[in-house]
N, CA, C and O atoms as CSV, one atom per row, in Angstrom:
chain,resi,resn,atom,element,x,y,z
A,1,UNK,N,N,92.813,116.116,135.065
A,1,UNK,CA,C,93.857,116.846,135.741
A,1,UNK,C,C,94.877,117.321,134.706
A,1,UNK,O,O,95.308,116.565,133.836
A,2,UNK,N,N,95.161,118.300,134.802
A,2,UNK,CA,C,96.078,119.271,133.786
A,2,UNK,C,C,97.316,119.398,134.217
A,2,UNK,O,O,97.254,119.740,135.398
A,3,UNK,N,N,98.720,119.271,133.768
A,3,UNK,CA,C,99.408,119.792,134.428
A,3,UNK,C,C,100.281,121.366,133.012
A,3,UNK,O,O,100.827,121.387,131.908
A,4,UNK,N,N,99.972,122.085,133.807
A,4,UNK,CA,C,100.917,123.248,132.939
A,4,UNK,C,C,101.629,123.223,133.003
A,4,UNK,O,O,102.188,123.997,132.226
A,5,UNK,N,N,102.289,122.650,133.638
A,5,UNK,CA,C,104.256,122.556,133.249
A,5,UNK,C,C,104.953,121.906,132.685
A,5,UNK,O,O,106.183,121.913,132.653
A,6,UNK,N,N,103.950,121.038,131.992
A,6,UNK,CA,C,104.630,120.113,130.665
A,6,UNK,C,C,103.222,120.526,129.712
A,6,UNK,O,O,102.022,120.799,129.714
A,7,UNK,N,N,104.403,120.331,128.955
A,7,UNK,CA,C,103.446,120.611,127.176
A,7,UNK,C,C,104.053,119.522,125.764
A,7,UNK,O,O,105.024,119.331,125.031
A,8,UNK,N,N,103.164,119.214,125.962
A,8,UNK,CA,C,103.277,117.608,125.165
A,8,UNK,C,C,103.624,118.081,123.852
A,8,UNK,O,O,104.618,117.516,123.394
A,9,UNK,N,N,103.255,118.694,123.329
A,9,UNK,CA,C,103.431,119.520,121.397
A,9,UNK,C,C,104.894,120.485,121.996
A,9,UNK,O,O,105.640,120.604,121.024
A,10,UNK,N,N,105.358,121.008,122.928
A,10,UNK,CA,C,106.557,121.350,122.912
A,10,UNK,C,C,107.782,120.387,122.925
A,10,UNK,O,O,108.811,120.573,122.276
A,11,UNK,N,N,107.461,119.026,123.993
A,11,UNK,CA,C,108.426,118.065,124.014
A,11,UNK,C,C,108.394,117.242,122.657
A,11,UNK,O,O,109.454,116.786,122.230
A,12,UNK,N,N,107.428,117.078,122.096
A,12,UNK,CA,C,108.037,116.249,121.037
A,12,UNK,C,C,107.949,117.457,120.000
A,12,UNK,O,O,108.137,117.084,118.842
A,13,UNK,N,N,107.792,118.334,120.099
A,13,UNK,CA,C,109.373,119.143,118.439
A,13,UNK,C,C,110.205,119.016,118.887
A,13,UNK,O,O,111.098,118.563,118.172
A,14,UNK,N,N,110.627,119.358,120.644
A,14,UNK,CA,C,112.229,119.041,121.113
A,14,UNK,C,C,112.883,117.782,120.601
A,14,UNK,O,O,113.879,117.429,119.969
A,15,UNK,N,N,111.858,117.304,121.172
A,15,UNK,CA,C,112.756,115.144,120.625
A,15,UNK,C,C,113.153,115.470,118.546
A,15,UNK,O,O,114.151,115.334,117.838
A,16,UNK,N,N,111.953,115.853,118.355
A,16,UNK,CA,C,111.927,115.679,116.216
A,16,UNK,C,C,113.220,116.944,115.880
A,16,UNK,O,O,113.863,116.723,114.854
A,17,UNK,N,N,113.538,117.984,116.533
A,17,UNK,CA,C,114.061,119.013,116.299
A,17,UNK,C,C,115.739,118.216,116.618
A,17,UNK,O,O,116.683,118.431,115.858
A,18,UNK,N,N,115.826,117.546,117.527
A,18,UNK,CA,C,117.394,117.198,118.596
A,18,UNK,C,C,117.145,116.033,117.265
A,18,UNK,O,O,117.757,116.635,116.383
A,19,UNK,N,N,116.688,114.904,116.674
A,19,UNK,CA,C,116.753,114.311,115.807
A,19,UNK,C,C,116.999,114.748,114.916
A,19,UNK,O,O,117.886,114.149,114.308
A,20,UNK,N,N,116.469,115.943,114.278
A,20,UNK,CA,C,116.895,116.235,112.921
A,20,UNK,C,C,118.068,116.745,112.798
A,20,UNK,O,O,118.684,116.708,111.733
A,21,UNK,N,N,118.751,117.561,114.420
A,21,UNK,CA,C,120.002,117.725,113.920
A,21,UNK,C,C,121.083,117.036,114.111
A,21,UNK,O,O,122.192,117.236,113.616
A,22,UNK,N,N,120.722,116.135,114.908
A,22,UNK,CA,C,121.673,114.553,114.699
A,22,UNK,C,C,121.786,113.770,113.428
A,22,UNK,O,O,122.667,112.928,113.250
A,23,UNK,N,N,120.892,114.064,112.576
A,23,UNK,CA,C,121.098,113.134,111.606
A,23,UNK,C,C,120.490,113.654,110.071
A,23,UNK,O,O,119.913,112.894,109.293
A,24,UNK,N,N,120.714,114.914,109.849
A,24,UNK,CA,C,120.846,115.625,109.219
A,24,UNK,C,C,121.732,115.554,107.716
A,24,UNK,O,O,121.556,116.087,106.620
A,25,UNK,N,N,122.694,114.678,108.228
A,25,UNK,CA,C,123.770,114.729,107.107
A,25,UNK,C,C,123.488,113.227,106.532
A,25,UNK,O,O,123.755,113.094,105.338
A,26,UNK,N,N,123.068,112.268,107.100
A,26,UNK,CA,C,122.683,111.187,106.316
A,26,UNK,C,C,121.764,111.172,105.221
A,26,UNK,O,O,121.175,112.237,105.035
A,27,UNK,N,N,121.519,110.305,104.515
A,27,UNK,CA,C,120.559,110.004,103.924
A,27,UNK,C,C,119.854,109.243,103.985
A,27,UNK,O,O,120.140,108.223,104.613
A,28,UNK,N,N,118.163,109.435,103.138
A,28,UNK,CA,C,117.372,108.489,103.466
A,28,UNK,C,C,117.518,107.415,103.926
A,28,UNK,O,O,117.062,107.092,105.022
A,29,UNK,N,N,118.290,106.539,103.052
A,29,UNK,CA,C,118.353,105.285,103.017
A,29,UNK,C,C,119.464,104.611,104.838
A,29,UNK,O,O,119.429,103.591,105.525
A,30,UNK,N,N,120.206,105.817,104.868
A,30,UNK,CA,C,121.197,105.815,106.064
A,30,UNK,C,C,120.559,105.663,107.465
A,30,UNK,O,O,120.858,104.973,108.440
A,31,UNK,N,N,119.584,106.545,107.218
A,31,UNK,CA,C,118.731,106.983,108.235
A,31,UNK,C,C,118.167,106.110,108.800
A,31,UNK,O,O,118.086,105.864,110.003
A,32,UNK,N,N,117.383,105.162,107.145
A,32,UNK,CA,C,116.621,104.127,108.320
A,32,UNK,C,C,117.232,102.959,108.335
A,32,UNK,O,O,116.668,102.032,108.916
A,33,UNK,N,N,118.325,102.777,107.796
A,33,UNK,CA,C,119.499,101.737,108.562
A,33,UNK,C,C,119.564,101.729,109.891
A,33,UNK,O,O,119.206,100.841,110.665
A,34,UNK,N,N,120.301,103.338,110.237
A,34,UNK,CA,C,120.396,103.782,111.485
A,34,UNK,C,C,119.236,103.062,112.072
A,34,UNK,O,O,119.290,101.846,112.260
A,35,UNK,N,N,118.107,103.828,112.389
A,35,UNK,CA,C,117.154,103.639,113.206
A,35,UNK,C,C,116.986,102.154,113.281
A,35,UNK,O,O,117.410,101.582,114.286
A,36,UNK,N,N,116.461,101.524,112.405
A,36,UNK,CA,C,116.511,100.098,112.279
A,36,UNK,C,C,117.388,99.421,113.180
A,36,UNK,O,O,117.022,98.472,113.872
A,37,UNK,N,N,118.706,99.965,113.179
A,37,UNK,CA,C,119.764,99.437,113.815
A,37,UNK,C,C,119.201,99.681,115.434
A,37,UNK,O,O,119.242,98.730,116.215
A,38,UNK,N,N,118.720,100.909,115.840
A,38,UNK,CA,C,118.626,101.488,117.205
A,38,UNK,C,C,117.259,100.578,117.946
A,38,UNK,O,O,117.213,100.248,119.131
A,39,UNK,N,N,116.280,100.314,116.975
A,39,UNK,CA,C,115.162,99.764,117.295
A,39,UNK,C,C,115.397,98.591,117.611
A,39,UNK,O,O,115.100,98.295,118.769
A,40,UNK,N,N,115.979,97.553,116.768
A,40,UNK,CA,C,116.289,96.129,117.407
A,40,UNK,C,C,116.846,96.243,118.407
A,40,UNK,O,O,116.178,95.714,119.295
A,41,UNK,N,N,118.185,96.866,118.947
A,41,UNK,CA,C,118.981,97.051,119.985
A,41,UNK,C,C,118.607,97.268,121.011
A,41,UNK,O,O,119.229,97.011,122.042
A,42,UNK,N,N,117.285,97.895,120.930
A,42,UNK,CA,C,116.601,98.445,122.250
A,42,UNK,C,C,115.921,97.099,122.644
A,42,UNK,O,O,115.474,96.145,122.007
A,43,UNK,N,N,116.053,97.488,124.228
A,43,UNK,CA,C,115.355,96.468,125.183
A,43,UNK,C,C,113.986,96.794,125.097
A,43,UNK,O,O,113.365,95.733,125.035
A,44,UNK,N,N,113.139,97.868,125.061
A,44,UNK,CA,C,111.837,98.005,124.560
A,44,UNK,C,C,111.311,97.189,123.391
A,44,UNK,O,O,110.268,96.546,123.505
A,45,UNK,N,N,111.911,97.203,122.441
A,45,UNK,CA,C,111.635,96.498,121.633
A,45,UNK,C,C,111.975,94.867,121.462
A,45,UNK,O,O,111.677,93.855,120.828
A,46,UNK,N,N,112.637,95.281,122.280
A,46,UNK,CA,C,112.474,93.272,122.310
A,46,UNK,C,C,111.743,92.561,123.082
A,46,UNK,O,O,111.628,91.337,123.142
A,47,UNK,N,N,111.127,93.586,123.824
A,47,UNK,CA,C,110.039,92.783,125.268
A,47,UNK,C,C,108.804,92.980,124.893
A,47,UNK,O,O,107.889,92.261,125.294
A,48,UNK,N,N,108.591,94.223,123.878
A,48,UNK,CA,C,107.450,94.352,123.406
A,48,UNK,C,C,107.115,93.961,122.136
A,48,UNK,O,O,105.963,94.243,121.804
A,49,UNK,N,N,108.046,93.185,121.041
A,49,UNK,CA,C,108.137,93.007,120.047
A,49,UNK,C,C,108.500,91.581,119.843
A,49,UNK,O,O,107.526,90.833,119.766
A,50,UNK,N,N,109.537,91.089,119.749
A,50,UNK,CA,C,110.063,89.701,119.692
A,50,UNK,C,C,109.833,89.010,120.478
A,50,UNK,O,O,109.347,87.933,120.134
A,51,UNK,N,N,110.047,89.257,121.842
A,51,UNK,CA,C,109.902,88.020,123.307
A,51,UNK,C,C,108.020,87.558,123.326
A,51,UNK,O,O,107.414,86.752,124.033
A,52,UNK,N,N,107.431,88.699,121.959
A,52,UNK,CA,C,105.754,88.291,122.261
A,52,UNK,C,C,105.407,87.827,121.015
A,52,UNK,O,O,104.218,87.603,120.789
A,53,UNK,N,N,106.363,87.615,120.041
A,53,UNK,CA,C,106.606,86.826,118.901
A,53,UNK,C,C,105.221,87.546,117.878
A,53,UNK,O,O,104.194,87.081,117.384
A,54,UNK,N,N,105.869,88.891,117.911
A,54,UNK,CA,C,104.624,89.991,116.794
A,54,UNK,C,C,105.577,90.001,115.875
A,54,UNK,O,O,106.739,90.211,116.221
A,55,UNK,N,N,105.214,89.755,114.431
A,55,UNK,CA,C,105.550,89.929,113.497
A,55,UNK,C,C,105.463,91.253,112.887
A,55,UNK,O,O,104.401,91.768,112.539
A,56,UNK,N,N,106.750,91.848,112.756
A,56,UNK,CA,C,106.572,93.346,112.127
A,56,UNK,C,C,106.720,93.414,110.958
A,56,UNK,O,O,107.897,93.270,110.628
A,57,UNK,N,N,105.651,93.662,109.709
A,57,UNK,CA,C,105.684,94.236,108.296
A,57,UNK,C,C,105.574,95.412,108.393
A,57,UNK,O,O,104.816,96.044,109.128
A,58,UNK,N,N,106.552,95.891,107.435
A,58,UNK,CA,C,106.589,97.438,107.316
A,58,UNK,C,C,105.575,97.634,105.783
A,58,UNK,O,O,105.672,96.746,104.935
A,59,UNK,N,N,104.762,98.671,105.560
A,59,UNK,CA,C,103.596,98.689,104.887
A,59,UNK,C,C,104.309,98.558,103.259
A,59,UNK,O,O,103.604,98.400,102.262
A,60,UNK,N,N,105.350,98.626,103.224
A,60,UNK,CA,C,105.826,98.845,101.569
A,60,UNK,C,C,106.013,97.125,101.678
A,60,UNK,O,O,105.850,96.520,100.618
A,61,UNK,N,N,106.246,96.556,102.536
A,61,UNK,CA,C,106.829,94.569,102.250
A,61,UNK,C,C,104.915,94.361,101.876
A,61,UNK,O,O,104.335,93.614,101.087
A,62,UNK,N,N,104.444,95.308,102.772
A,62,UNK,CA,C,102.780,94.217,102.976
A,62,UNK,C,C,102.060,93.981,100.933
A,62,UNK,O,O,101.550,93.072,100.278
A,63,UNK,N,N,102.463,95.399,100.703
A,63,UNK,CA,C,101.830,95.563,99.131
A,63,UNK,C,C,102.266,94.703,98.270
A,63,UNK,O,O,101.701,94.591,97.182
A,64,UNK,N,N,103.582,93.781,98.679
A,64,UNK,CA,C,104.579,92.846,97.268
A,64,UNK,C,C,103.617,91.405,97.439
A,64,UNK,O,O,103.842,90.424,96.730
C-alpha cells in the first residue's frame, strides 16, 4: 500500500535541512556535545537504551 501524500526522501531533507540551520554556527565538537546532551535527555532513549542495560560504544572508543 502506497501512500502519495507523504514522501519519505522529502521529510527527512526537511528534518537534515531545519537541523542544519539550527546549528550551523557551532562546531564540530559543539555539535556533538549538543546532541549527546539531547539524546540522553530523551525519554526514547532511555527506555530503549539504558532501562534495557545496552551498552553504547561509539565506533572511534571500539578501535582504542
Amino acid at each position: 500500500m502506497m501512500n502519495k501524500d507523504f514522501d519519505c526522501v522529502e521529510w527527512v531533507r526537511d528534518i537534515r535541512n531545519r537541523e542544519f540551520n539550527m546549528n550551523k554556527h557551532l562546531s564540530l565538537k559543539e555539535y556533538a556535545e549538543k546532541m549527546s546532551r539531547e539524546v540522553h535527555e530523551s525519554d526514547f532513549f532511555r527506555k530503549a537504551i539504558i532501562d534495557r542495560g545496552v551498552e553504547v560504544v561509539s565506533p572511534s572508543l571500539a578501535k582504542q
